[in-house]
Structure formats: structure tokens, C-alpha cells
N, C-alpha and C positions, 0 to 999 in steps of 0.2 A: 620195840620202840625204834630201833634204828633200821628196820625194815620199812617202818611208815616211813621213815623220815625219808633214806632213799629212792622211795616208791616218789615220794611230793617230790625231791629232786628230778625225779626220773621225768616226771611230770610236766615241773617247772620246765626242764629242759627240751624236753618235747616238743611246748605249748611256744617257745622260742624261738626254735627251729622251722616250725610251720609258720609263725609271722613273717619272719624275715624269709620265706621260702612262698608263701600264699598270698600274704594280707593285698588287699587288691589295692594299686595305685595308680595315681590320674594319666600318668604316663604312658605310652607304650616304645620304649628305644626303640629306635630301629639301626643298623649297621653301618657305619660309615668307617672311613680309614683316615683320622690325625694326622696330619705332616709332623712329623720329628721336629720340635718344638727345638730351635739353635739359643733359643733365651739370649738373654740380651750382651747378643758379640756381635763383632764384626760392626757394620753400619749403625748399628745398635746398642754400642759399648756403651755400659754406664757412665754420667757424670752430673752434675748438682748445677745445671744451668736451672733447675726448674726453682729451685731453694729461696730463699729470703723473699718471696713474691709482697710486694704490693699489697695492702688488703684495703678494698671497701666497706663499708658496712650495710647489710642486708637486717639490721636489726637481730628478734627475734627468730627467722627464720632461717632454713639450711637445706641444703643441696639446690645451688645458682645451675641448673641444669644446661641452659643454651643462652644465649648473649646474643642481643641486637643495641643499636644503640645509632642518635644523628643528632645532631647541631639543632639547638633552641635555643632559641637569643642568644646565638653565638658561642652556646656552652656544650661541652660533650655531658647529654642524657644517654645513661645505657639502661636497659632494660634487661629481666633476667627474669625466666621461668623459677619456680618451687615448688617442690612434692606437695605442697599446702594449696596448690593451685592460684598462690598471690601470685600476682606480675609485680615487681619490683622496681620503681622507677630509680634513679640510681642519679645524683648530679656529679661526677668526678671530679667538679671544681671544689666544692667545698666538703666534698665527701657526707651527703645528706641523703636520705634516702624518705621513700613514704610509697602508700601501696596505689599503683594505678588502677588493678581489679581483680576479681579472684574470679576465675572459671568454676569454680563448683566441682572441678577435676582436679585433675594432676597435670599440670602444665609442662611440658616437656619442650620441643621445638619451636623455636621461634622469629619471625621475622617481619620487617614491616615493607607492605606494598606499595607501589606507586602513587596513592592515592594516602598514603599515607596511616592506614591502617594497621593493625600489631596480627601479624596471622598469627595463628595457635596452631601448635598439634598435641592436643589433650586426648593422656592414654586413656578416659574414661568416655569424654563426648563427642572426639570426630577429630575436624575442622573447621576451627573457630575463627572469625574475626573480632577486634575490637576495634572502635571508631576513637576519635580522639577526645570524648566525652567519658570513653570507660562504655561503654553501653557494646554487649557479647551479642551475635547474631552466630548460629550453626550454620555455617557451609554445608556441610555434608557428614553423613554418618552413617550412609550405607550406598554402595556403589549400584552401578545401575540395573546390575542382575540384583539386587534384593540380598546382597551380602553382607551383613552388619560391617563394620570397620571397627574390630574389638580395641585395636592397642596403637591408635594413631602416636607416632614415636616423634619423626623427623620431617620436615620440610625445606623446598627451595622455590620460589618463584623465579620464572621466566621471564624474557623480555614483555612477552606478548601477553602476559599476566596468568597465565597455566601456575596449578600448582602443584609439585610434582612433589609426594609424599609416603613416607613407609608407612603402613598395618607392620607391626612387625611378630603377629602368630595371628592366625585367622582362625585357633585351636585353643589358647590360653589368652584369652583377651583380663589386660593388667585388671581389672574392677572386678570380674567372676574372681581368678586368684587372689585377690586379696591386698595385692602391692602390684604397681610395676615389678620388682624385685625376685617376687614370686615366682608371676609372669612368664620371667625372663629366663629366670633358672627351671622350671618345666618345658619350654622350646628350647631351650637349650642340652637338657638333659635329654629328651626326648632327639633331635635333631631330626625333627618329621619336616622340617622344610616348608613351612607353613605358609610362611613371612610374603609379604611382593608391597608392591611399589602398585601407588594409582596417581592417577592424574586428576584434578579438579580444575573443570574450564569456567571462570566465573561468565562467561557469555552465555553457554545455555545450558549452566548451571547441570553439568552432566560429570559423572567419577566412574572413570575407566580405567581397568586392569593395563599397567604397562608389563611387569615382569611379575610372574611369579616362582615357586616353588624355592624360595630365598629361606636360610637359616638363622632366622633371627635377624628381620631386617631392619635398619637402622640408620643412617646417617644418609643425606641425598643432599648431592649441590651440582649446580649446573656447569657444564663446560665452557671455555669460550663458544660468541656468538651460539650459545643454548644448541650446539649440535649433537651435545648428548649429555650424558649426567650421568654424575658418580658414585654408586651406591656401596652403601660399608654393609657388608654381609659378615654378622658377629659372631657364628657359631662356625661360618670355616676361616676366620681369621685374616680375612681378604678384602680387596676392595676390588668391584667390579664396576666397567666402565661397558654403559647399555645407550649405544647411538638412537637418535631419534631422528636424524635430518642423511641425506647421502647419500653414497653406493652403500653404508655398511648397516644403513636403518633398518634397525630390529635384530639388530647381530651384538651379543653381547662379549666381551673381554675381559680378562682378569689383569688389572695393571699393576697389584700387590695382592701378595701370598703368604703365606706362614709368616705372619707376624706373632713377636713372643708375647703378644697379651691379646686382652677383648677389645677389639675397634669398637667405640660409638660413634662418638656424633664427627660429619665432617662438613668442612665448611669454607667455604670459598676467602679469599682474602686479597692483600694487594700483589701487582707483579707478577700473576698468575699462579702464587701459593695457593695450594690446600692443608686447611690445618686440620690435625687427626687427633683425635684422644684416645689413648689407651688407658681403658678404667682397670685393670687390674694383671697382674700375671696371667698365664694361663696354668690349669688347672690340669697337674699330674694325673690324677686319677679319672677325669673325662676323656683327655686323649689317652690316657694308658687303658683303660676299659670303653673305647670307641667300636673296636667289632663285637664286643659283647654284652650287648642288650639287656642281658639277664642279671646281671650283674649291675648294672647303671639301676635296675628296677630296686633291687636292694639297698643300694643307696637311697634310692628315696624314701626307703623303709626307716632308718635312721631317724634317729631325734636329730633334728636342724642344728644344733652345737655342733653335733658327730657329721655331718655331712662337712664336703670341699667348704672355705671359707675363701672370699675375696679379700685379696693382699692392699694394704694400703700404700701404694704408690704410684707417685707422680709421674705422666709420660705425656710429652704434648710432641709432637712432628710434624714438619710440613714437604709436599712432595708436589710437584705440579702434577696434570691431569694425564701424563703417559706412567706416572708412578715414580717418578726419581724422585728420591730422599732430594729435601732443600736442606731443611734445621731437623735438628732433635734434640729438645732438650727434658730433664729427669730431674728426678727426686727420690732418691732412694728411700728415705726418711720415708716418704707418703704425709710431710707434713702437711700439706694440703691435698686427701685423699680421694681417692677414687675419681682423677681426672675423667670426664668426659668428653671434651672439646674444648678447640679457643678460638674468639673471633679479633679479625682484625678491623679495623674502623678508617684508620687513617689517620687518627691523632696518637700516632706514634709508640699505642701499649698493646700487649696484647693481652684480652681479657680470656680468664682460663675458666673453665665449666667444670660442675664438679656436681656428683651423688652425696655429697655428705657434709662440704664444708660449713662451714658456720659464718661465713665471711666471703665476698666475691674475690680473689687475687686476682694479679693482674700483671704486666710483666713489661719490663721498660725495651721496646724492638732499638730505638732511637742507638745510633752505635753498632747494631750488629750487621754481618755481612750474610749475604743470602748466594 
């Protein structure tokens, strides 16, 4: 009897051993080297500016992902993307909200054009416009070599009306995975460098490769006079700055590095701020196991409970376009969790982006020093 028994043991143990050592997964790491994560000191030091936030109400729906928002009859309308693919119209005066339109996607990136338009960058169908009817038209969903656009993230429009936008995996596109979420965590775990930046020219309507081989690319906004643009690369923790105009056109720069969380969305604002959201810490056991591939592949072996989880707290910062720290402010709580980004408008708040909240925040600038 107790030689069955340890035999099925033996077995069982075996039959666990070759999972976690065989079972084939979507992944392949490849090798990279983490910068020694300083966590949040120095520039960086913790403190509770992010706390007590403003809330709107977005109704039923959660995760206010990106923020646009202008003057209608005199009143600030913001607008805000949702994992549900509703656009959110938003009246700040009396705190009212109602849905302007749903993409059929996952609405992530957003902005409105010259012409008055709501652009999209929906991680399921491209680049979207909408007209002030509500009424969706595709821009674009596959660039001009015939490359699908899996996981349209982030957008910034140009003077001249160019739209310059992240793919951010050309490998894990968020609709095949399952979730953005997914998505995000297989280019990132993988850190195959997938990600790049295109341009969409609505004149003859052409989507050309600006940057690639980006890790999880993500956040784009334009420089002064558009001579170049600043892209949040989220799986090395940076943000890089890729001239378009110059002596230095087509030469790219790193104007921040080793940041102690995941950069998403960034976003232009007033006085020549950029505002950054950090959606979570980073993740011990990704840069602790970053040269070893094989090891990250077992990790995805893991039940999803047992794998890295993302930290619920609050980080929003603004740095001009050479990278110097302006503002930082936190929330150690994560009561308003997994910031993304924040936009500033000019009436005096700043509206905060988030994966998860339940409620838009929003944050009174009026008072502060930059």
C-alpha cells in the first residue's frame, strides 16, 4: 500500500516538475539587464500630494484611462476613454455625465483634433475618429507595409495634423490576449521589443513606421513647435525623446531612466509641463530574473494569483521635454489606483487617468508652484 501510494507521489511529483520545466508558453524571454530599481528616494521621495482627489462621476463604468476635454457654452466638458470602449462625456460644472459613443473596442488614447474631432487609439481597432455627431470612422489599422496595428495604446496630434501614435507589441496584440492587461504583461514579460511609434498623415491617408524595436510602447506627445516627440517606453522604465525636425532628425535620446515604476500615458500640458503616470511599482522579480529567460518562462507557468501582481498606488509627475522633474505628487494608499496619466486643460485641475478607478479624480493645480 504505501509503495503505491509513493510511487503516485513519485508521480504526481514528476508529472510537476515537467510542467513547470516543459509546458509550452506564449512567451519566449529573451535577456536584457534592469537598472537597480532606487524605489522611491531622492527626487522621488514619498508623499500624499496625490490623496483626497476630487472625484467625478463616470457612472457605472471604470478605468477613466486618458482625458481630453474644451469649453462648450462656456463650460469645461472632459472626456475620458473606458475598458468598455464608452467615451465618457464628463460636465465638471455640475458633475453630470452621459455616454458620447462606444468604439466596439477598448478605448485607450485620446484627443481631439483641429477640426474638432475626438481621435481614438483603440487597442482592438486601430485609429479612430469620432465626429461631433458620435458617428466612428477607422483611420487606420494596418500600416502601409501590410502590418496589422494589434494594440493601438497612445496618441498626439501635430500642428500640421500628423498623428503620431504607439502599437505598443506588434507580437501580443491586447484583442488575441485577451485584455489589454494580458497584452501587456506577455511584452513585458517577454521584453522582445516589439512596440514602435507610427505616424498617420490624414492628407493621403498613409501609416508609416517612425521608431521601432520599443518595449512596451506607450505614452507619445509632441515637443514644442512639434520638432520632435516624446515617447514612454514601459518595459525599460524611460522615456525617450525621437527628433523629427533638425540637425538631430531621426536620432533618438533618452531624457529619463530608471524610474521606480511602469511609465504609461504622457501628456503635454501648460508652461511647457509634461505630465507622466506611473501605474504601479516595479516588479521585483522581472528585473531580479531580467538575464534569465528561463526562469521568467516559469513564471508564466504559474496560476495568475501566484505570478508578480501590480501595487495599487498613486504617482502622477511632470518634467519638461529635456526630462527635469517639475511636480511629483503620490499616494501611497493607491486610493485612486493604478494611475496612468493626467491631463491639464487650463481651467485650473488636473484630471488624473487611471486602470481601475470607479470615479474620474482630479486635482485642484490653482495654488501650486511649478
Amino acid at each position: 500500500m504505501l509503495k503505491k501510494l509513493f510511487t503516485g507521489i513519485g508521480v504526481l511529483f514528476i508529472g510537476v516538475i515537467a510542467y513547470f520545466l516543459l509546458w509550452p508558453v506564449s512567451v519566449n524571454p529573451v535577456v536584457w539587464d534592469a537598472p537597480k530599481s532606487e524605489g522611491y528616494t531622492g527626487k522621488f521621495a514619498p508623499n500624499t500630494k496625490l490623496a483626497s482627489l476630487d472625484r467625478l462621476s463616470i457612472g457605472e463604468h471604470h478605468g477613466p484611462e486618458d482625458i481630453d476635454g474644451r469649453l462648450e457654452n462656456g463650460q469645461w466638458i472632459v472626456y475620458t476613454s473606458t475598458q468598455s470602449g464608452d467615451i465618457i462625456r464628463v460636465n465638471t460644472h455640475d458633475n453630470t455625465h452621459s455616454v458620447f459613443a462606444n468604439t466596439g473596442g477598448v478605448a485607450l488614447g485620446l484627443q481631439f483634433d483641429a477640426s474638432g474631432n475626438l481621435i481614438i487609439a483603440d487597442a482592438h481597432k486601430g485609429l479612430l475618429s469620432i465626429d461631433a455627431s458620435g458617428t466612428i470612422s477607422v483611420l487606420t489599422d494596418t500600416t502601409d507595409d501590410g502590418s496589422p496595428i494589434l494594440y493601438a495604446d497612445e496618441m498626439a496630434i501635430a500642428q500640421d495634423g500628423k498623428i503620431y501614435f504607439s502599437d505598443a507589441s506588434t507580437k501580443f496584440g491586447a484583442k488575441a490576449a485577451g485584455s489589454t492587461l494580458a497584452g501587456s504583461v506577455l511584452e513585458l514579460i517577454e521584453h522582445g521589443r516589439t512596440g514602435r511609434i507610427l505616424v498617420y498623415n490624414p492628407q493621403d491617408k498613409t501609416t508609416k513606421t517612425v521608431m521601432d524595436t520599443l518595449s512596451f510602447a506607450n505614452g507619445v506627445a509632441m515637443c514644442p513647435d512639434d520638432d520632435c516627440i516624446l515617447v514612454v517606453e514601459t518595459g525599460s522604465y524611460s522615456i525617450k525623446r525621437f527628433w523629427l525636425k533638425g540637425p538631430k532628425k531621426g536620432q533618438t535620446d533618452t531624457i529619463i531612466e530608471n524610474l521606480p515604476g511602469f511609465p504609461d500615458n504622457i501628456n503635454r500640458g501648460q508652461d511647457g509641463r509634461y505630465w507622466v503616470g506611473l501605474t504601479s511599482a516595479r516588479s521585483e522579480p522581472i528585473d531580479k530574473f531580467s538575464g534569465k529567460p528561463f526562469i521568467r518562462k516559469i513564471i508564466m507557468r504559474l496560476p495568475a494569483f501566484m505570478r508578480p501582481q501590480a501595487e495599487n498606488y498613486g504617482f502622477i509627475f511632470a518634467i519638461d521635454y529635456n526630462g527635469n522633474l517639475r511636480a511629483q505628487y503620490q499616494d501611497p494608499t493607491g486610493a485612486y489606483p493604478l494611475t496612468t496619466g493626467a491631463t491639464e486643460l487650463g481651467d485650473g485641475w488636473l484630471y488624473i487617468g487611471s486602470l481601475g478607478a470607479l470615479e474620474l479624480g482630479r486635482k485642484d493645480l490653482r495654488g501650486e508652484t511649478f
